[in-house]
C-alpha positions in Angstrom: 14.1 3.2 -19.7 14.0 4.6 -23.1 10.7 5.0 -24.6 9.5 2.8 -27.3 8.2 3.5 -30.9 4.7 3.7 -30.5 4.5 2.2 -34.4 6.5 1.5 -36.9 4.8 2.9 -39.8 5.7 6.3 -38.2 8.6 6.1 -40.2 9.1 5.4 -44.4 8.8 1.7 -45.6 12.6 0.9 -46.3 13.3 0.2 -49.9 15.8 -2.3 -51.0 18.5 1.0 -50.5 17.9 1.7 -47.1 16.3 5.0 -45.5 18.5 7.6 -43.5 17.6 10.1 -41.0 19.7 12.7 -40.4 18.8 13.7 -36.8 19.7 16.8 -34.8 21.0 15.7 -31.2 20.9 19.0 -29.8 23.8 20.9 -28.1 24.3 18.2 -25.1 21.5 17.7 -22.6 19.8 14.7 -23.3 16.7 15.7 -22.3 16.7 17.9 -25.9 16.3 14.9 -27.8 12.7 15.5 -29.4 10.3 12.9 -29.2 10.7 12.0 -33.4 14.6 11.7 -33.1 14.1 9.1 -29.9 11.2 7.4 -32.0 13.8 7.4 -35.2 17.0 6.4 -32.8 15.1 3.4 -31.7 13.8 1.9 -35.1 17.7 2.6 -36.5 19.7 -0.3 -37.7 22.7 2.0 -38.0 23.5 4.7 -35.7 26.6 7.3 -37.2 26.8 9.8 -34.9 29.2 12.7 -34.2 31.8 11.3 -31.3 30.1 14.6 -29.2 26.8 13.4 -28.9 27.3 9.3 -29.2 26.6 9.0 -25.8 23.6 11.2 -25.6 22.1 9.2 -28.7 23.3 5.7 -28.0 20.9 5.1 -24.9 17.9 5.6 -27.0 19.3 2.7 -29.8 18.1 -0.9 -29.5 21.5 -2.7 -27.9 22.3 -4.5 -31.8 22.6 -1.2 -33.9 25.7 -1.1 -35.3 27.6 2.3 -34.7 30.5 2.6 -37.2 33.0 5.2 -36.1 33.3 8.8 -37.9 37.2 9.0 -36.0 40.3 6.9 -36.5 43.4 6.7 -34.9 45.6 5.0 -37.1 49.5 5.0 -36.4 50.0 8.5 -38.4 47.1 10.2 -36.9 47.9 8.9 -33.3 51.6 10.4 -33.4 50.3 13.8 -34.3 47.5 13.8 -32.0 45.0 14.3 -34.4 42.3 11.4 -35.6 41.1 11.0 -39.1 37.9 11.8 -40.2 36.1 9.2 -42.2 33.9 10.7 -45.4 30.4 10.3 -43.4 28.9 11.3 -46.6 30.2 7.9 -47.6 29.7 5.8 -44.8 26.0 6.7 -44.5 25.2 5.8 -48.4 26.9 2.5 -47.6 25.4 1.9 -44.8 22.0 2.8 -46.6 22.9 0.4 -49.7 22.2 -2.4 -47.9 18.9 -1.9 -47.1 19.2 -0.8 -43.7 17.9 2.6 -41.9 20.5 4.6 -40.7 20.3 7.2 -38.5 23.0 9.9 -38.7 23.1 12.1 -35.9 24.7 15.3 -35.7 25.3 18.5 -32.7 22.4 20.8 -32.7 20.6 20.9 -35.3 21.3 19.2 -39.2 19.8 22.6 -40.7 22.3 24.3 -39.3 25.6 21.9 -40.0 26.9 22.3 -43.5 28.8 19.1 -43.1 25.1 17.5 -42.8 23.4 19.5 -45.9 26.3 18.2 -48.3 25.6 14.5 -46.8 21.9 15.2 -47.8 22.7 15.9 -51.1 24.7 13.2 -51.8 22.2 10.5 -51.0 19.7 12.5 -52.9 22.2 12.4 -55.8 22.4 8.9 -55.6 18.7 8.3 -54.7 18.8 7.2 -50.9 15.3 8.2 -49.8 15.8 10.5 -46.7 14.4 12.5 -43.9 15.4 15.2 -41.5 14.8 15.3 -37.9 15.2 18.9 -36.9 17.0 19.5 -33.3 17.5 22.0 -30.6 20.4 24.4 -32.1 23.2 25.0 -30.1 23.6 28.6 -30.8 19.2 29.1 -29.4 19.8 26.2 -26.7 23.4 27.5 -25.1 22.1 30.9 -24.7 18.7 29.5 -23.3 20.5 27.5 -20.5 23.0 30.6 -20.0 19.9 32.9 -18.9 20.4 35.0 -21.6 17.8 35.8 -23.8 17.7 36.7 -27.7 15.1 39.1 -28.1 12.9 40.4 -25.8 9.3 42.3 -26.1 11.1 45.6 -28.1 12.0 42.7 -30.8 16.0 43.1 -31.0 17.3 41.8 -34.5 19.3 38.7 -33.7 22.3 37.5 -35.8 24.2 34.8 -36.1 28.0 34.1 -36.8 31.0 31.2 -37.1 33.6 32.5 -36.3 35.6 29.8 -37.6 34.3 31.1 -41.2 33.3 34.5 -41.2 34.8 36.9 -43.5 36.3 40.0 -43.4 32.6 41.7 -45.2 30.9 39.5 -42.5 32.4 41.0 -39.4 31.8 44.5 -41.5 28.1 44.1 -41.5 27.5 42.8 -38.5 30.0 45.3 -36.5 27.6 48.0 -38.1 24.4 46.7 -36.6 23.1 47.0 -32.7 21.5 43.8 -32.6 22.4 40.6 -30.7 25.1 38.3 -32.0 25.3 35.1 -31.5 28.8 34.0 -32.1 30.2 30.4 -32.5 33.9 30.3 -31.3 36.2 28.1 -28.4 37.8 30.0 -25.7 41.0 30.5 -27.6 39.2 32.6 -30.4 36.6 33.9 -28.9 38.5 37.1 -27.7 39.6 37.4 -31.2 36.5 37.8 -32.2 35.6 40.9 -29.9 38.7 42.4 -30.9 37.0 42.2 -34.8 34.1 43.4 -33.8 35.1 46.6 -32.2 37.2 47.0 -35.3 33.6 46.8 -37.3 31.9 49.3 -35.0 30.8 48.0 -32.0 31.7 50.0 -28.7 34.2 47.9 -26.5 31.4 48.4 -23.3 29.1 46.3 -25.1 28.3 43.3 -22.9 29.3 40.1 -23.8 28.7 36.0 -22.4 30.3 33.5 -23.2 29.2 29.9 -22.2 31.3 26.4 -22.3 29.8 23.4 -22.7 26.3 24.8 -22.7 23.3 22.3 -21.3 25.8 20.1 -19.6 26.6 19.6 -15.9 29.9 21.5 -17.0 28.4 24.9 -18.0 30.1 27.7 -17.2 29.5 31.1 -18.3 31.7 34.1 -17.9 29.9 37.7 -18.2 32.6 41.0 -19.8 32.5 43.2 -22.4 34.2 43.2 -25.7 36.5 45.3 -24.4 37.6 43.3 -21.5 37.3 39.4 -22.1 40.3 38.9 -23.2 41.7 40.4 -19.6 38.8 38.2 -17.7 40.2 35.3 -19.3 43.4 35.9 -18.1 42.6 37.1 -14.2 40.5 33.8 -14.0 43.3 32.0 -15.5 40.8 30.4 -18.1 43.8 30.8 -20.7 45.5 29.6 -21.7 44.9 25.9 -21.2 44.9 23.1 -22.9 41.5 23.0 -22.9 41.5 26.2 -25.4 40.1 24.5 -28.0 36.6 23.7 -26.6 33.8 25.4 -28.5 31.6 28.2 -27.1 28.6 30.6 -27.6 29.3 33.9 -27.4 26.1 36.6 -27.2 27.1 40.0 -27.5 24.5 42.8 -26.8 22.2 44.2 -24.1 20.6 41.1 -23.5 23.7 39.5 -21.6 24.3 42.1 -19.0 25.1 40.6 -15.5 22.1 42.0 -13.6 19.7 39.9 -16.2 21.6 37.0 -15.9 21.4 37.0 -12.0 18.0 36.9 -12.5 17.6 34.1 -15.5 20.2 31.9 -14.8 18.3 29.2 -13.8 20.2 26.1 -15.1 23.7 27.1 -13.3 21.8 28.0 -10.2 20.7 24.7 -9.7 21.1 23.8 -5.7 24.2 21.1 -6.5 25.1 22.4 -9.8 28.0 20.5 -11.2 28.8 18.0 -7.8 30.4 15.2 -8.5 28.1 12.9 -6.3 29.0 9.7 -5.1 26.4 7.1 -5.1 27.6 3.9 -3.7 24.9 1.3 -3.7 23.8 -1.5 -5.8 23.4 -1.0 -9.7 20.3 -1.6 -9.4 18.8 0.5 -6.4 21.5 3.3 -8.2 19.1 4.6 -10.9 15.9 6.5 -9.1 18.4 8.1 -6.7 20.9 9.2 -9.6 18.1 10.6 -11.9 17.0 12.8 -8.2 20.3 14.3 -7.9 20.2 15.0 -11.9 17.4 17.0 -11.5 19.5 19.3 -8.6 22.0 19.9 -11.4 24.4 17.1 -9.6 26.6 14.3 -12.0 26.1 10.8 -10.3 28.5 8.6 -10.1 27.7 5.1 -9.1 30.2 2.7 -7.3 28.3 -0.5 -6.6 29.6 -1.8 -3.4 27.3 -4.6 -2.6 27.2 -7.4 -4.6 24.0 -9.5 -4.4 24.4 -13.3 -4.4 22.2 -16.4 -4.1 22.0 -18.2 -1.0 24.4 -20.7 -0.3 21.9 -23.3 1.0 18.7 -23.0 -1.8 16.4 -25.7 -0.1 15.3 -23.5 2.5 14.3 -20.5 -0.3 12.7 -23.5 -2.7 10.2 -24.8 0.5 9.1 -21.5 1.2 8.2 -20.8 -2.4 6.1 -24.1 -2.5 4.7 -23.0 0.7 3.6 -19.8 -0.6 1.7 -21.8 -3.4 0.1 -23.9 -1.4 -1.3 -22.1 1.4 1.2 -22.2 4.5 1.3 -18.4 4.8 -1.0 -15.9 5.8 1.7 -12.4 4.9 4.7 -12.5 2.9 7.1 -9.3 4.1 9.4 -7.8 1.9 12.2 -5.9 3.4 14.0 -4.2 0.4 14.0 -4.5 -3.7 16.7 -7.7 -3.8 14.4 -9.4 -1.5 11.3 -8.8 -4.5 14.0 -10.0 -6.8 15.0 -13.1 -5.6 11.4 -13.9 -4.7 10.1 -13.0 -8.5 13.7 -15.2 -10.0 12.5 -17.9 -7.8 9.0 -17.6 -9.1 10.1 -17.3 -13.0 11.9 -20.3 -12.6 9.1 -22.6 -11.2 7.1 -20.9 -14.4 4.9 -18.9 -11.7 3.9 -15.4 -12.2 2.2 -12.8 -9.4 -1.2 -14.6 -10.0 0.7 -17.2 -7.2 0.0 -14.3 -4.4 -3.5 -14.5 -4.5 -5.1 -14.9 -1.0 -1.6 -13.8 0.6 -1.4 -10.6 2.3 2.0 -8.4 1.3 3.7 -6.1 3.0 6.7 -3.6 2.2 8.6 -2.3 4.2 9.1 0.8 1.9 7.7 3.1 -1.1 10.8 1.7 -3.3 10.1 -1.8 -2.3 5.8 -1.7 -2.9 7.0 -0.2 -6.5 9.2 -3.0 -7.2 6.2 -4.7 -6.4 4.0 -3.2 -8.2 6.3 -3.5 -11.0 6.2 -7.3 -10.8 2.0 -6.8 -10.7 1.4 -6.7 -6.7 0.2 -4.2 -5.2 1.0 -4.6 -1.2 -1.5 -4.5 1.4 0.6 -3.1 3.7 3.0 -0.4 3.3 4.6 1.9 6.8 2.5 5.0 7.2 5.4 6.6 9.0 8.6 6.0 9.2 9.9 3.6 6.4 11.7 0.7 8.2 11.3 -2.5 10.4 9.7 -1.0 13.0 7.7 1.4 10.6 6.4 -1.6 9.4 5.9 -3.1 13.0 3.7 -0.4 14.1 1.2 -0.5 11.3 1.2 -4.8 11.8 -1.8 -6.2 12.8 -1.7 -8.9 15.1 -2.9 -12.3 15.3 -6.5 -13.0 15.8 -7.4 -16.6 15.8 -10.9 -15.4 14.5 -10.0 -13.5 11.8 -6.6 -15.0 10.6 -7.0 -18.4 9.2 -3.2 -19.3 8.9 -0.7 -17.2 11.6 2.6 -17.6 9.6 4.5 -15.0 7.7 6.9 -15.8 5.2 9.8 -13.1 5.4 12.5 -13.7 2.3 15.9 -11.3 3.8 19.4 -11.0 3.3 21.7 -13.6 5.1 21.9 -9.9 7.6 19.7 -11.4 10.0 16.7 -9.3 10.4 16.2 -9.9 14.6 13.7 -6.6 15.3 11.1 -7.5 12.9 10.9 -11.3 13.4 10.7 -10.2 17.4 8.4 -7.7 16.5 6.1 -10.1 14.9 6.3 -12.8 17.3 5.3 -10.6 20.1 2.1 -10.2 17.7 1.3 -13.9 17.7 3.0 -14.4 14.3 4.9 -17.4 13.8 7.7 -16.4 11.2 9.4 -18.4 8.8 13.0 -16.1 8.7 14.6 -17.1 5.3 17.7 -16.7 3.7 16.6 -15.2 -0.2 19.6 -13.6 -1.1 23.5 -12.9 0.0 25.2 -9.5 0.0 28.6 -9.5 -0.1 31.4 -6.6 -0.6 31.6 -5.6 -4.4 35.3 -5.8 -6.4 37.3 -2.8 -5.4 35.8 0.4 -8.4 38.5 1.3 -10.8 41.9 3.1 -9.7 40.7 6.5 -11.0 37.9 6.5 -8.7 39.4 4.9 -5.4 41.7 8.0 -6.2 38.8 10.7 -6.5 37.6 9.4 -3.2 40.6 9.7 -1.6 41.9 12.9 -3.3 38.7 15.2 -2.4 37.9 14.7 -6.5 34.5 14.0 -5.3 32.0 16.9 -4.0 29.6 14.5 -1.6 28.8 10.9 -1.1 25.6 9.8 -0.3 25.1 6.5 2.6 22.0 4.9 2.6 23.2 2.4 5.0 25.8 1.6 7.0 27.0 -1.3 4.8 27.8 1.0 2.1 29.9 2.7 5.1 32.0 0.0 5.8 32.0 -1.6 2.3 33.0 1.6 0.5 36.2 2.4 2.8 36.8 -1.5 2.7 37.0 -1.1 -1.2 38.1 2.0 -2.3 39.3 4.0 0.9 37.8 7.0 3.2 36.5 9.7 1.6 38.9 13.2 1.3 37.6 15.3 4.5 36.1 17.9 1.5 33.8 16.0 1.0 30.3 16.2 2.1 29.1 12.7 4.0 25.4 12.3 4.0 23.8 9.3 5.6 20.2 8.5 5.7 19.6 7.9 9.2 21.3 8.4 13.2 22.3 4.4 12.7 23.9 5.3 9.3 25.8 8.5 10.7 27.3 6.3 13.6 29.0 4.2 11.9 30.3 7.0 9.1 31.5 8.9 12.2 33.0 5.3 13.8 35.0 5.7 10.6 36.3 8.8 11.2 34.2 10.6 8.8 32.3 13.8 9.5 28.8 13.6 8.9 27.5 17.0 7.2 24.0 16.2 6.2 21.2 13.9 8.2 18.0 13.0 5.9 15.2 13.9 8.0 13.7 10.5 7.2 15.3 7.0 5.9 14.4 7.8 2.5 16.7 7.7 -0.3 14.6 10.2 -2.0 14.6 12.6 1.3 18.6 11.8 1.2 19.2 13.5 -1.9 16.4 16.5 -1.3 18.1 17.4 2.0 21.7 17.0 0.3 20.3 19.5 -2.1 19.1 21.8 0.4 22.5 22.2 2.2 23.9 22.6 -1.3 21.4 25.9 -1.9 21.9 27.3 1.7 26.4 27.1 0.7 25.6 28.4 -2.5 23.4 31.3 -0.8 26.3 31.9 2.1 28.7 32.2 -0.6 26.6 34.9 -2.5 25.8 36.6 0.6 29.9 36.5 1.3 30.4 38.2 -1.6 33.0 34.6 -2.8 33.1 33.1 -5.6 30.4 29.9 -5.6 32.8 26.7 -5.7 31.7 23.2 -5.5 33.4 21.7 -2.0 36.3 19.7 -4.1 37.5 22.9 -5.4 38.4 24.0 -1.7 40.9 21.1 -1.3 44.3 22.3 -0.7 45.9 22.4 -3.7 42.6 21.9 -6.2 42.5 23.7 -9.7 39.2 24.7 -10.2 37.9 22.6 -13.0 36.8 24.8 -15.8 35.3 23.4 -19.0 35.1 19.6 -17.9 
């Protein structure tokens, strides 16, 4: 959830003209956004933004901005392949003009983007009032997430350079100094720019890194020399590509040798840096799960496979709620987050709110159920102190005792899946149970062709089952997963049915926890990363092993 402004007056009044920010986005992790440009991104009316960091801005923007487009394709442009820059200069002033703040957001940081200071002074030329929202610059941030450090404690002199527009006098000077250069280039250029700097001065054994899309999931960096890139590029079959044209950060100097980066690369190192991980649940259990594997360096991709439903039959749900208000139950059990849901709908639309639970005891079967309770303001009296499940939960139940217990029902809302251990379970306690259908699951619409094609084709690295309906729902919608991949399921039940399927199950969670799901995924990544190293191979991500796979470089 993005965070909130936590006041408006944070920011300038707007005059009748508007007010525009001009906002650095940083070089591509979102997580670089500073805490001003998310307060400014969320109090914008208009949000112009480079097309390279649109997505890493949008998320923070209130869902009516308006977000005009600095690139279009008209018939012309299409046919040659290249789109047409708008005059942002323009666009922001009108924008401004009516009275709106705008927000233009730009890669790294504005004080660094020329295009950015001549859009400044145009509004100050016409009188826009506007501010500047400094950001994490690509040429410090790349290098930070490369492991390769600027200066150190002997204070190297540290130098910066375009090579897009550096002159022939700028090469001269800086080929005459020993202190790190930090070079902006793409892969096409950047050996280029060695050979110039070695024509300046600088010794052909001078080490050299250069990183490709730098704080994303598809960083790589490749350590040479001046001397020799141009040769690495070749026997890794980097060029040429298509792809030639994406920028980089070169650092050239002491600073980038390989035995220091072995020790500081910390981002790339990451145990499941770069798998394409397939999450297939619903939306809306998706997101904890997907922001775990984020932090292990993975890039989620979530394929809804069961679609949640009302039940057929509503009478049975709308009794039970009345119940619940007027005393017939004792506990209310909740056996997953859609069950909370349909209970708190149910509640919303009889105008109740979780002031209706008092004098009920709660239970939840689960840490990600008690916080979508919490969420909704209950906190559950009863959560499993071991394992998280139906008979977790049955092991920690009290049972009935006439004294104590005034009432001896339990109202359990479930999925039409009937739900046979627990009711058992509590009717071998004393309990009577009122078993009722809250909510339907069925199969989710089939995901997009691309993606019942990565699934198939080995294009993804692992695929996470938390269940063994997203087993059978998954290959019932999109196909088996490519025998590359690695299957890991969240429990012995879970792996049955994956290996009833013909799949090979590679990693077991230690316990039916989504969040122990991922952490044990992450922990066979680490130990194939480490056998690799140890090996003396190349580290590859497990879709890069299919036969016939070219390893993905720069995307």
């Amino acid at each position: 959830m993005s965070p909130t402004p936590s006041t408006t007056s944070a920011f300038p009044a707007v005059a009748a003209h508007g007010h525009v920010t001009f906002l650095g986005a940083g070089p591509g992790d979102p997580g670089l956004l500073t805490l001003r440009a998310v307060e400014a991104l969320a109090a914008a009316d208009v949000l112009i933004a480079e097309p390279e960091v649109l997505d890493v801005v949008r998320t923070h923007a209130r869902a009516a901005v308006d977000t005009p487009q600095l690139t279009v394709a008209d018939e012309t442009s299409a046919a040659a392949g290249v789109p047409v820059i708008r005059d942002a200069a323009n666009l922001v002033m009108e924008a401004a003009r009516t009275g709106r703040r705008v927000v233009r957001a730009v890669t790294g940081d504005p004080g660094l983007d020329g295009n950015a200071a001549e859009e400044m002074l145009a509004c100050a030329t016409a009188g826009i009032p506007f501010e500047v929202v400094p950001g994490v610059a690509t040429a410090v941030g790349v290098p930070a997430y490369a492991g390769v450090p600027l200066r150190d404690g002997h204070g190297a002199d540290v130098r910066f350079v375009d090579a897009r527009t550096a002159s022939a006098r700028c090469w001269t000077e800086v080929g005459a100094s020993d202190g790190t250069l930090v070079v902006s280039a793409t892969l096409e250029t950047v050996a280029a720019a060695a050979t110039e700097l070695v024509t300046a001065g600088r010794k052909p054994d001078t080490p050299l890194t250069v990183t490709v899309a730098g704080t994303t999931t598809r960083q790589r960096t490749w350590t040479a020399t001046l001397g020799s890139i141009a040769q690495v590029f070749k026997q890794g079959k980097v060029l040429p590509s298509p792809e030639g044209h994406q920028p980089v950060i070169a650092v050239v100097g002491e600073h980038s040798t390989t035995a220091r980066r072995d020790e500081l690369a910390w981002f790339e190192s990451k145990p499941l840096f770069g798998w394409r991980v397939l999450v297939p649940r619903t939306k809306e259990q998706a997101a904890s799960l997907s922001d775990q594997l984020r932090s292990y360096g993975a890039v989620p991709h979530e394929v809804p496979t069961i679609a949640v439903e009302p039940p057929r039959t509503p009478q049975q749900m709308e009794r039970a709620v009345k119940g619940l208000v007027t005393g017939r139950y004792e506990w209310i059990a909740f056996t997953s987050v859609n069950a909370v849901k349909a209970v708190r709908e149910k509640f919303e639309e009889y105008g109740l709110d979780a002031r209706a639970f008092a004098g009920i005891k709660v239970a939840a079967v689960g840490e990600q159920t008690a916080a979508a309770l919490v969420e909704f303001g209950v906190k559950p009296d009863l959560v499993p102190s071991g394992e998280q499940s139906a008979a977790g939960l049955l092991e920690d139940w009290p049972p009935y005792d006439p004294v104590f217990d005034p009432i001896d029902r339990v109202f359990l809302p479930r999925a039409d899946i009937a739900t046979e251990t627990l009711v058992a379970g509590l009717i071998e306690l004393g309990w009577e149970v009122d078993d009722v259908t809250a909510y339907r699951t069925v199969r989710a619409s089939p995901p997009p062709a691309e993606t019942r094609e990565a699934i198939k084709g080995g294009g993804f690295d692992a695929v996470l089952f938390t269940s063994s309906s997203t087993v059978r729902n998954l290959v019932g919608i999109a196909g088996k997963p490519h025998n590359v991949t690695v299957i890991a399921c969240i429990g012995p039940a879970t792996a049955k049915t994956a290996e009833e399927h013909g799949l090979r199950v590679d990693v077991l969670s230690p316990e039916p926890s989504v969040s122990k799901l991922a952490e044990a995924l992450a922990e066979y990544g680490a130990a194939r990363r480490d056998a690799a190293k140890e090996a003396g191979e190349v580290v590859a991500r497990p879709s890069e092993r299919r036969p016939g796979a070219r390893r993905r470089r720069t995307t």
